[in-house]
C-alpha positions in Angstrom: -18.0 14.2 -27.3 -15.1 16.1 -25.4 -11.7 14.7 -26.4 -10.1 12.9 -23.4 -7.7 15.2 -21.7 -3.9 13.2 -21.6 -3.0 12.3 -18.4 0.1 13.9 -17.4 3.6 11.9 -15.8 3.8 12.3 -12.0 5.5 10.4 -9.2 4.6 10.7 -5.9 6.6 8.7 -2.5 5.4 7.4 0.3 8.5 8.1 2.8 7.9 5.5 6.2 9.6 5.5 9.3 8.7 3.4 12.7 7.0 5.0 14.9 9.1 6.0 18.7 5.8 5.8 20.3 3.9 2.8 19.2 4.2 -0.1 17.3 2.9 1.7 13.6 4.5 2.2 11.1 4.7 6.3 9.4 4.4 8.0 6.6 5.0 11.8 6.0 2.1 13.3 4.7 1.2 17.4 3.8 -2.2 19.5 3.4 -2.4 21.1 -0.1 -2.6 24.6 -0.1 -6.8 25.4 -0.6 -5.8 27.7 -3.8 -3.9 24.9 -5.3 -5.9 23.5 -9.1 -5.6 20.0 -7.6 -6.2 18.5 -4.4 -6.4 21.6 -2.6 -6.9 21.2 1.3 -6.4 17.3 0.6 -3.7 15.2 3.1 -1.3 13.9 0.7 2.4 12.4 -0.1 4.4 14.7 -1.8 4.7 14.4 -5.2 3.9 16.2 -8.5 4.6 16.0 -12.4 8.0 14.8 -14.2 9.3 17.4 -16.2 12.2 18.2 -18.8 14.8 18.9 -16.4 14.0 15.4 -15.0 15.0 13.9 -18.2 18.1 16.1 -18.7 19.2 14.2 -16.1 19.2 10.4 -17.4 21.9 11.5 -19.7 24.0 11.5 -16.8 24.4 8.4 -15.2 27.0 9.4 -13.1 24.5 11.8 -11.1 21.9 8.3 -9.9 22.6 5.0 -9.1 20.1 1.8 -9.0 18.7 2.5 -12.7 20.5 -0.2 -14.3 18.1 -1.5 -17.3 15.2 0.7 -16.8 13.8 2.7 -19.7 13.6 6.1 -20.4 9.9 6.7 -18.8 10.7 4.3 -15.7 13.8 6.8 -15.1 12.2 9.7 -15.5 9.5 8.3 -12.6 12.3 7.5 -10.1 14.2 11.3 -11.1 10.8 13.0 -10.4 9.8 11.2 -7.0 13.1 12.4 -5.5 13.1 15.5 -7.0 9.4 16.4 -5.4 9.8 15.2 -2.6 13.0 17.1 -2.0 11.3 20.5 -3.2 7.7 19.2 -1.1 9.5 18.1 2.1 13.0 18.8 1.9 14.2 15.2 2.4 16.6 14.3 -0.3 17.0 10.6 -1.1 20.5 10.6 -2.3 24.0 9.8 -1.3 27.9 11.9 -1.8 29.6 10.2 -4.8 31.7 6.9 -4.1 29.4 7.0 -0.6 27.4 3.5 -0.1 25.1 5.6 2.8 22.6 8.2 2.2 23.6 11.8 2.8 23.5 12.5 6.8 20.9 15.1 8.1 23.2 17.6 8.5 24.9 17.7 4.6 21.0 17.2 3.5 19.6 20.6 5.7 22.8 21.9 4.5 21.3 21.6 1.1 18.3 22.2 1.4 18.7 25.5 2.9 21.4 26.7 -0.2 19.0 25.3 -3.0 15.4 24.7 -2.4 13.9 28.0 -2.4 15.2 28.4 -5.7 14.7 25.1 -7.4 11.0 25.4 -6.2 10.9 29.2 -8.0 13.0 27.7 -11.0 16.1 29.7 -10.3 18.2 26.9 -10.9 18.0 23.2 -11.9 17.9 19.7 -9.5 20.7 18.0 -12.3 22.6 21.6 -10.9 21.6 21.1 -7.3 23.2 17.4 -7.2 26.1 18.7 -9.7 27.2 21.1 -7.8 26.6 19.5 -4.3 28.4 15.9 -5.3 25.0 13.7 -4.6 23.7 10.6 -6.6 20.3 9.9 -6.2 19.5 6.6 -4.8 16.7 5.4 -7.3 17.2 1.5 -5.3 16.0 3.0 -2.9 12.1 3.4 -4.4 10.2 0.3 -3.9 7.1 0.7 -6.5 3.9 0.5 -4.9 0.9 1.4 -7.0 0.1 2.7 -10.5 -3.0 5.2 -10.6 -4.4 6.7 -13.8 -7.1 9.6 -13.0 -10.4 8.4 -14.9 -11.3 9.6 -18.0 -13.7 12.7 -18.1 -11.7 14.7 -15.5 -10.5 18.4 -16.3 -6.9 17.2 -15.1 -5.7 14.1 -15.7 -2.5 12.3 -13.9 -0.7 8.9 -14.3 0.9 8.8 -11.4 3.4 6.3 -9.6 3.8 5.4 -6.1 6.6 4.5 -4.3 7.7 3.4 -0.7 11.2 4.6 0.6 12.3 4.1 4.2 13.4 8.1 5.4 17.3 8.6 5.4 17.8 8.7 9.0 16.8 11.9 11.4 15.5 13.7 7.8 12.3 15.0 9.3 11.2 17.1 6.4 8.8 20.6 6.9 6.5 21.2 4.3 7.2 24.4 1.7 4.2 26.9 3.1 3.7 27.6 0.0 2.3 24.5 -2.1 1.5 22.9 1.3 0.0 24.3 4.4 1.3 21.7 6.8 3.0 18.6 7.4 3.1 15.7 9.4 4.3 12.3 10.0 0.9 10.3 10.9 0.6 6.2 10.9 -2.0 5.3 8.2 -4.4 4.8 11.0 -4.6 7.9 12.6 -4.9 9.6 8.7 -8.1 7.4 8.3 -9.6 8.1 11.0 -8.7 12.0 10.8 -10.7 11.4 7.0 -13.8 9.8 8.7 -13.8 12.7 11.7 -13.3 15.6 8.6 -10.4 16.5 10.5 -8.4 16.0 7.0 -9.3 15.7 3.3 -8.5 12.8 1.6 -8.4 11.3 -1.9 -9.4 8.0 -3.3 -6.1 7.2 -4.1 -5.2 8.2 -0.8 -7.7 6.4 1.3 -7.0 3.3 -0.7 -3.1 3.5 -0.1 -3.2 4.4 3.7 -6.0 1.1 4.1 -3.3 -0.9 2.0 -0.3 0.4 4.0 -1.6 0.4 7.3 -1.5 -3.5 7.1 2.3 -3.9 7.3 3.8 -3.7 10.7 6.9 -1.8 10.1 9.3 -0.3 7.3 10.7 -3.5 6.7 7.7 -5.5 6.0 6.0 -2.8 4.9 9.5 -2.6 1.7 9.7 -6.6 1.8 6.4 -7.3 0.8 6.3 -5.0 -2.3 10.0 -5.5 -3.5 9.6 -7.2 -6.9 5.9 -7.5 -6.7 4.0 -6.8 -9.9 2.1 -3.6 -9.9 -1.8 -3.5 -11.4 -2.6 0.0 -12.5 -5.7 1.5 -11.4 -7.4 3.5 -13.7 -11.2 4.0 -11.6 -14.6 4.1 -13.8 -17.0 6.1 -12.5 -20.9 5.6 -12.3 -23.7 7.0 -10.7 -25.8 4.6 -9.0 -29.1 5.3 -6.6 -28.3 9.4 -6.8 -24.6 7.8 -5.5 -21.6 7.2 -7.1 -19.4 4.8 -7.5 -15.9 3.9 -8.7 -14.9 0.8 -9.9 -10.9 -0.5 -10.0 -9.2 -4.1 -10.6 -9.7 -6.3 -8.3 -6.2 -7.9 -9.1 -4.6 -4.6 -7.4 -4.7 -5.6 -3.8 -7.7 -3.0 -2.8 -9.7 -5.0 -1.1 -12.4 -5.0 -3.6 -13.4 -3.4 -6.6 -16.4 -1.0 -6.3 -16.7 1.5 -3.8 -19.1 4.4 -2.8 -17.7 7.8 -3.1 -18.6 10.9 -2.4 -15.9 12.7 -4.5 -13.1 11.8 -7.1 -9.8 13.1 -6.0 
């Protein structure tokens, strides 16, 4: 028997805003480039894998606030969300030292535009990026929101957190046309139905977290109802059943059930 591959660190953020138009809530969401290894062509939050540089950061508390008695690996979760989603979207969830707001549009498109080119093509590091620039991230700002662990007996494995943050004001984000294809900001209702049409691709994970989030009426409710809520992970089992398959998760984690038919295993 094949040795189970290790799952790999990632983060991942759900960024919500209200919706002008109607009364939904938002979330920003990108397409996968098709020639990416994972997910290709799927509708997803950005996100990706902690790395080294992530870590090089917790040894300096002066560049984060809101980490106060979290461990090395619950640090390094926070770092990586708000250092993908500012390389994925642009949108940086930080605020200028002494500064109690987040950094306005204009200082974060400022930036953006100066750095992340080059801390998406390694040229330079995110602990340099918010060194140089003044910011603290604002890790109080991540509300955590799920815990997924790809099942065993995939070729790439992730354990993966999601969190919800509200979107510093007027941030719109673009996605990098490079890893991503495309970007929107979509209310968890229209992204359902766009997976039931074909119109987008999306994973389990995925599916599961828009049906979750799509239940809160706003940013606020949506933030209030997780804040300081225990998190189950999900770690799916997969069986085949009638030529079918299906994945099974804990019942305890708020998906509304605990075996579902799939047709594929994001």
């Amino acid at each position: 028997m094949a040795e189970a591959v290790a799952p790999r660190p990632a983060s991942t953020i759900l960024l919500l805003r209200d919706s002008a138009e109607r009364e939904e809530i938002e979330v920003f969401m990108m397409v996968r480039h098709y020639e990416i290894d994972f997910n290709s062509g799927a509708l997803v939050f950005p996100g990706g894998s902690v790395d080294k540089d992530d870590k090089e950061i917790i040894a300096r508390p002066e560049l984060y606030s809101g980490g106060e008695g979290f461990d090395e690996a619950t640090l390094s979760f926070r770092i990586a969300a708000i250092r993908e989603t500012f390389e994925e979207s642009g949108i940086l969830l930080a605020r200028p030292k002494g500064a109690t707001a987040l950094v306005d549009a204009k200082r974060a498109s400022e930036i953006e535009a100066a750095h992340r080119a080059d801390l998406c093509d390694s040229k330079i590091s995110f602990l340099q990026v918010l060194a140089d620039n003044g910011m603290v991230l604002a890790l109080d700002e991540l509300v955590p929101y799920a815990h997924w662990i790809t099942p065993e007996g995939m070729p790439k494995r992730f354990d993966t957190w999601f969190f919800l943050a509200a979107a510093p004001p007027e941030q719109v984000g673009a996605h990098d046309g490079k890893e991503s294809t495309d970007s929107i900001w979509v209310s968890p209702r229209e992204a359902l139905e766009g997976g039931e049409s074909g119109r987008f691709k999306l994973p389990f994970p995925t599916t599961r977290n828009l049906i979750k989030l799509g239940k809160q009426a706003g940013v606020k409710a949506a933030l209030d109802d997780s804040r300081g809520k225990s998190v189950v992970t999900v770690t799916p089992v997969m069986t085949r059943n009638n030529g079918g398959r299906q994945l099974r998760i804990p019942l305890e984690a708020g998906y509304d059930g605990d075996v579902f038919e799939v047709g594929s295993v994001g």
